[in-house]
C-alpha positions as CSV (number, residue, x, y, z in Angstrom):
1,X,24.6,10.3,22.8
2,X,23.5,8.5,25.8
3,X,24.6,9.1,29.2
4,X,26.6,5.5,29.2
5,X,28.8,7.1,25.7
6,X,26.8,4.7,23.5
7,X,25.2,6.1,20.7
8,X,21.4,6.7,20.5
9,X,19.7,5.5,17.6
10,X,17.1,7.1,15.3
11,X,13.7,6.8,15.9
12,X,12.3,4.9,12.7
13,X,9.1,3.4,11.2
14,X,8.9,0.5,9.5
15,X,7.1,0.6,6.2
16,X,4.7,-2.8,4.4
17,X,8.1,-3.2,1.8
18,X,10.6,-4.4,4.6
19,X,12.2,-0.3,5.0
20,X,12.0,2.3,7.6
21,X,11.0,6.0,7.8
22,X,12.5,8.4,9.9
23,X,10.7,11.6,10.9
24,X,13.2,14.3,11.7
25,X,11.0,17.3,13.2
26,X,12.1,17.9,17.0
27,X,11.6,21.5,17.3
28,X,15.2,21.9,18.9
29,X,18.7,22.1,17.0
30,X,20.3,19.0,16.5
31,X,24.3,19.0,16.0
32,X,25.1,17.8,12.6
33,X,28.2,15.2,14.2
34,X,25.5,14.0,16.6
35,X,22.6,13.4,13.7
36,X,25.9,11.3,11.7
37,X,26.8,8.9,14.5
38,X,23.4,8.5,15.2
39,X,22.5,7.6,11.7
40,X,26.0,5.5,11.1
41,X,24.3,3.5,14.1
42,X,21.4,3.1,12.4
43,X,22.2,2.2,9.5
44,X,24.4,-0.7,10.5
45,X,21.6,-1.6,13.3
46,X,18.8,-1.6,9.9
47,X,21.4,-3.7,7.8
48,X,21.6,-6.4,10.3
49,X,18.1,-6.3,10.7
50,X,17.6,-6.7,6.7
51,X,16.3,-3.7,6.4
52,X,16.0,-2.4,2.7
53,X,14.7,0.9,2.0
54,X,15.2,4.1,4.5
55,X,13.5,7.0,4.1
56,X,14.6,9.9,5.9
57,X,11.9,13.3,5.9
58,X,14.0,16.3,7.2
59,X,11.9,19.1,8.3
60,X,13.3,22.4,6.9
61,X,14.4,23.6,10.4
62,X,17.3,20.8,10.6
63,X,18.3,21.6,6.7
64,X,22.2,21.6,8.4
65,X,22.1,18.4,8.4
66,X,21.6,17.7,4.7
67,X,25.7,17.1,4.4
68,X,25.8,14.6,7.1
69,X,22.9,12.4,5.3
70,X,24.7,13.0,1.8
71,X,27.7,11.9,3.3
72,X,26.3,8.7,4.8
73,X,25.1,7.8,0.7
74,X,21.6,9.1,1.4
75,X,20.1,11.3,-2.3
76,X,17.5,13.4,-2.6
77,X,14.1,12.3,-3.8
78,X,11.3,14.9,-3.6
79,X,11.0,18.1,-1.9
80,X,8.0,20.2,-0.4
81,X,8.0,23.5,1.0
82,X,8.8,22.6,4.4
83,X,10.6,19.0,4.5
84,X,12.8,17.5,2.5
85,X,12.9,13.6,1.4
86,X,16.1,11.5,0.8
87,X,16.9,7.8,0.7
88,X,19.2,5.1,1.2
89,X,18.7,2.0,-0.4
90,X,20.8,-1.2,1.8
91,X,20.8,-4.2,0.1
92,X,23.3,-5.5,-2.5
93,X,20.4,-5.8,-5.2
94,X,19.0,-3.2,-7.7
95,X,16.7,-0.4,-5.5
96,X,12.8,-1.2,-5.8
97,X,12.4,2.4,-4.2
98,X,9.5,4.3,-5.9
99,X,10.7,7.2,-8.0
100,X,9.3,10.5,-7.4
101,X,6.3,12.0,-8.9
102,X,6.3,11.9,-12.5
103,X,3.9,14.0,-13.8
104,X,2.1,17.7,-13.1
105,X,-2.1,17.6,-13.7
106,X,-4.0,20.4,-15.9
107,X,-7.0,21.3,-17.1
108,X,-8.7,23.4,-19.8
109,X,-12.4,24.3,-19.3
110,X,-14.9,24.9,-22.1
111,X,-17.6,26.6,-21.0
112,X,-20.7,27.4,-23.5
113,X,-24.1,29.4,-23.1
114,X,-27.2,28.6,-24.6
115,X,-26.0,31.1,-27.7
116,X,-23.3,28.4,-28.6
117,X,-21.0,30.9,-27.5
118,X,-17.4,30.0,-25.3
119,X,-16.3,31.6,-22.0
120,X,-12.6,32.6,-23.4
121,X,-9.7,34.7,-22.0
122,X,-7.1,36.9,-24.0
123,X,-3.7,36.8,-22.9
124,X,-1.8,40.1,-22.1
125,X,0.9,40.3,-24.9
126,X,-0.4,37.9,-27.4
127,X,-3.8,38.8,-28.7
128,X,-5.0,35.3,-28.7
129,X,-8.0,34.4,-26.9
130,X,-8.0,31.0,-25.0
131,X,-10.4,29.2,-22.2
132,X,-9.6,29.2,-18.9
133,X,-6.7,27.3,-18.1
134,X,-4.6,26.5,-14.7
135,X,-2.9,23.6,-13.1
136,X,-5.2,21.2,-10.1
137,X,-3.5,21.7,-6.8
138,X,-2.8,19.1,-4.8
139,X,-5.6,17.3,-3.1
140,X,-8.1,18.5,-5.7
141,X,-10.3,16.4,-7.8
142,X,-9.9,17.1,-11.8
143,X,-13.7,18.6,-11.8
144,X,-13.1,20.5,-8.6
145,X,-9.8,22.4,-10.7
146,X,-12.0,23.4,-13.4
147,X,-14.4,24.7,-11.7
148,X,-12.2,26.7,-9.8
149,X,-10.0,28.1,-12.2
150,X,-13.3,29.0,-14.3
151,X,-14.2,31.1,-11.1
152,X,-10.9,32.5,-10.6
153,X,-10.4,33.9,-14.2
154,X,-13.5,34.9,-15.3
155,X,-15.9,35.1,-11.6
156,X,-18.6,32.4,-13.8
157,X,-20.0,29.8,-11.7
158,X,-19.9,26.7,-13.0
159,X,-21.2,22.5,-13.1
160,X,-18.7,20.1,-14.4
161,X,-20.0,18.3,-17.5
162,X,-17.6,15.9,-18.7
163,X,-14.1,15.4,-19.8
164,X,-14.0,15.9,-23.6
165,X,-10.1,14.6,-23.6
166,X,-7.1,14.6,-22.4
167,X,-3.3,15.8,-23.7
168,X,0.1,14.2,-22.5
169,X,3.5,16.0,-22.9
170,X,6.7,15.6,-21.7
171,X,9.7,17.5,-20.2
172,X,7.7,20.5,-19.7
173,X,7.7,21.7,-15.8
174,X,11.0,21.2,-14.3
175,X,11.3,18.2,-16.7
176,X,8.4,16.5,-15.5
177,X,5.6,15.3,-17.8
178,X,2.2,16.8,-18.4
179,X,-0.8,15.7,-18.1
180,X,-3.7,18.3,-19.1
181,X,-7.7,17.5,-19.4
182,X,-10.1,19.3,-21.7
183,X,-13.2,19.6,-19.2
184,X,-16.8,20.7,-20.2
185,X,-18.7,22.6,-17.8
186,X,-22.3,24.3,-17.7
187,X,-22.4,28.1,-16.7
188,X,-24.8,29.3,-14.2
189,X,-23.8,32.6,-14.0
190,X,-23.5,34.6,-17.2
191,X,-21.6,38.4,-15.3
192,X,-17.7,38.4,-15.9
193,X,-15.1,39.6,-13.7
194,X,-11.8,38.9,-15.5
195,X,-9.0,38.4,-13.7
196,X,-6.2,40.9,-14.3
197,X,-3.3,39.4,-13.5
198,X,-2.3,37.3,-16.4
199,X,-5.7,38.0,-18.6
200,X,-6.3,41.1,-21.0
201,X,-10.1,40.9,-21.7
202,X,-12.6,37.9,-20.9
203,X,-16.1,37.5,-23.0
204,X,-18.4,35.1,-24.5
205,X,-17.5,34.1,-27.7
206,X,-19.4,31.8,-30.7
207,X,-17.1,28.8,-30.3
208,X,-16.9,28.6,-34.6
209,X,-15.1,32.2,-33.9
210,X,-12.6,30.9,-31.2
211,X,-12.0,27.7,-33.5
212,X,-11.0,30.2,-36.6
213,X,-8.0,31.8,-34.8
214,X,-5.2,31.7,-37.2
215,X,-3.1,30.4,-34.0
216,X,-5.6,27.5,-33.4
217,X,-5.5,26.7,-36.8
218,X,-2.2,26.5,-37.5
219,X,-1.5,24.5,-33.6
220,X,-2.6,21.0,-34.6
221,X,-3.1,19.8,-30.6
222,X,-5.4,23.3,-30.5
223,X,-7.6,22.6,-33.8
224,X,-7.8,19.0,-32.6
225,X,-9.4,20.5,-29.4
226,X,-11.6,23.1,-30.6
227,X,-13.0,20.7,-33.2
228,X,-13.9,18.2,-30.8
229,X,-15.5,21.2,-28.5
230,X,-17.4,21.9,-32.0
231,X,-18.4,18.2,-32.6
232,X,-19.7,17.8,-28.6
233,X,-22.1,20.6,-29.8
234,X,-23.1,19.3,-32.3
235,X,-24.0,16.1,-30.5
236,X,-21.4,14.0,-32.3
237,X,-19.0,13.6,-29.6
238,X,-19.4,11.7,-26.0
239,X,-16.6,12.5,-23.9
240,X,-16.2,11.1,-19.9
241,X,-18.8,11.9,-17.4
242,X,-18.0,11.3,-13.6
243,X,-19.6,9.1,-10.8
244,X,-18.1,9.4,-7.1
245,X,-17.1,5.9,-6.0
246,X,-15.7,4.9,-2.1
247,X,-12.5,2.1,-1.6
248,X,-12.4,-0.5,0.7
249,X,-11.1,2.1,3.0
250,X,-14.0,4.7,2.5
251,X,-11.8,6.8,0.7
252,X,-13.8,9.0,-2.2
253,X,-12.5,9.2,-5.3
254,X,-14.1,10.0,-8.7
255,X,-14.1,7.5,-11.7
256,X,-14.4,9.5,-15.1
257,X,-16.0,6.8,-17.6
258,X,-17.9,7.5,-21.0
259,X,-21.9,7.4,-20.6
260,X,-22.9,6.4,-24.4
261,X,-26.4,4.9,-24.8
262,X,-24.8,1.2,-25.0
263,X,-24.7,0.8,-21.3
264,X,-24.8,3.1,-18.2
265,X,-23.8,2.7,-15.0
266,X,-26.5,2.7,-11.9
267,X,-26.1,5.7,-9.9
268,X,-27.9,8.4,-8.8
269,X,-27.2,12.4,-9.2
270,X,-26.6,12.9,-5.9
271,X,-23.2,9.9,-6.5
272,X,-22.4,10.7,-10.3
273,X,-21.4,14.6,-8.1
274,X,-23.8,16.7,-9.7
């Protein structure tokens, strides 16, 4: 409150879509009946202003004032581990606010030597043996995850190839959908150091072995995979390379497109990330 008794309203941003974003983070504690009058008053201040969407990002430390926002008709929409995101949408017309994240990225990695043989894991508990397998964080390009969970499990360093294909599933994390890419990647260290955590065993295995697993065989989405693995062998099978492109806003970013011998696109190794 100001020293006159009027209210002080909340610092806001306003967004490109005609809303505002307020950053809640001031290191000291803020009095949950202050935070609601302040955001009544703001609310009422945005409305007359024709404001649609606010966005209100409470840093964890001011998590006592959750109540208050829920009270004024703010909801939820994503969490992190240190802030928390609701909204409030104004006008008297269905909400254009984005929904949250939909979907959780991961990847698969087949890795083969010059023997034809696959780089594969056996789970603790279930005597199957599978390839390395693990989730991209976020920030991390799809090539970047397999390499790095290829190095995590197993302690092989690796090239990313291609991606040989890609799986979607839904209602499977938190009910989220899934989105998990079969990745290719050349070896150029052969030594394993299996991970113990979650792994059993780790070797090199002839990939026609790993396909005849009476649990791959009887999973259809498995037998699809390691067949395709089988035919890219073979030279049969031209999955999606990668070549590292820049916005408008010199942002990098990787385009995953499929190199057959019809066309190609002009880049050098140093761009396609190799």
């Amino acid at each position: 409150m100001e020293e006159d008794g009027s209210i002080e309203l909340l610092s806001a941003e306003e967004d490109k879509h005609g809303g505002v974003t307020v950053n809640i983070d001031d290191p000291h504690p803020i009095h949950p009946l202050i935070f609601a009058s302040s955001l009544k008053a703001s609310l009422s201040n945005w409305t007359q202003q024709g404001k649609k969407g606010v966005w209100i990002k409470l840093h964890i430390q001011h998590s006592n004032l959750v109540d208050s926002a829920v009270k004024a008709g703010f909801r939820y929409h994503h969490a992190e581990p240190h802030y928390l995101m609701l909204v409030y949408w104004i006008p008297d017309i269905p909400d254009h606010l984005p929904a949250n994240a939909s979907h959780r990225v991961g990847v698969g990695a087949f890795v083969t030597n010059t023997k034809r043989e696959e780089k594969d894991g056996k789970f603790k508990g279930t005597g199957v043996w599978k390839m390395p397998t693990g989730v991209v964080n976020e920030g991390e390009d799809i090539c970047a995850a397999a390499i790095r969970e290829v190095k995590e499990e197993t302690g092989v360093e690796t090239e990313f190839v291609e991606i040989l294909a890609f799986r979607q599933s839904h209602k499977s994390f938190f009910e989220k959908s899934d989105l998990f890419f079969v990745c290719m990647l050349q070896p150029h260290s052969f030594d394993i150091q299996s991970q113990d955590s979650e792994i059993l065993a780790t070797q090199w295995m002839p990939i026609e072995e790993y396909a005849r697993q009476d649990f791959m065989q009887k999973n259809q989405l498995f037998d699809y995979i390691a067949k395709i693995c089988l035919s890219k062998l073979d030279g049969e099978y031209s999955g999606f390379c990668r070549v590292l492109t820049t916005t408008s806003s010199g942002k990098r970013t990787y385009l995953y497109y499929n190199n057959d011998d019809d066309w190609h696109l002009s880049a050098s190794k140093e761009e396609q990330g190799n």
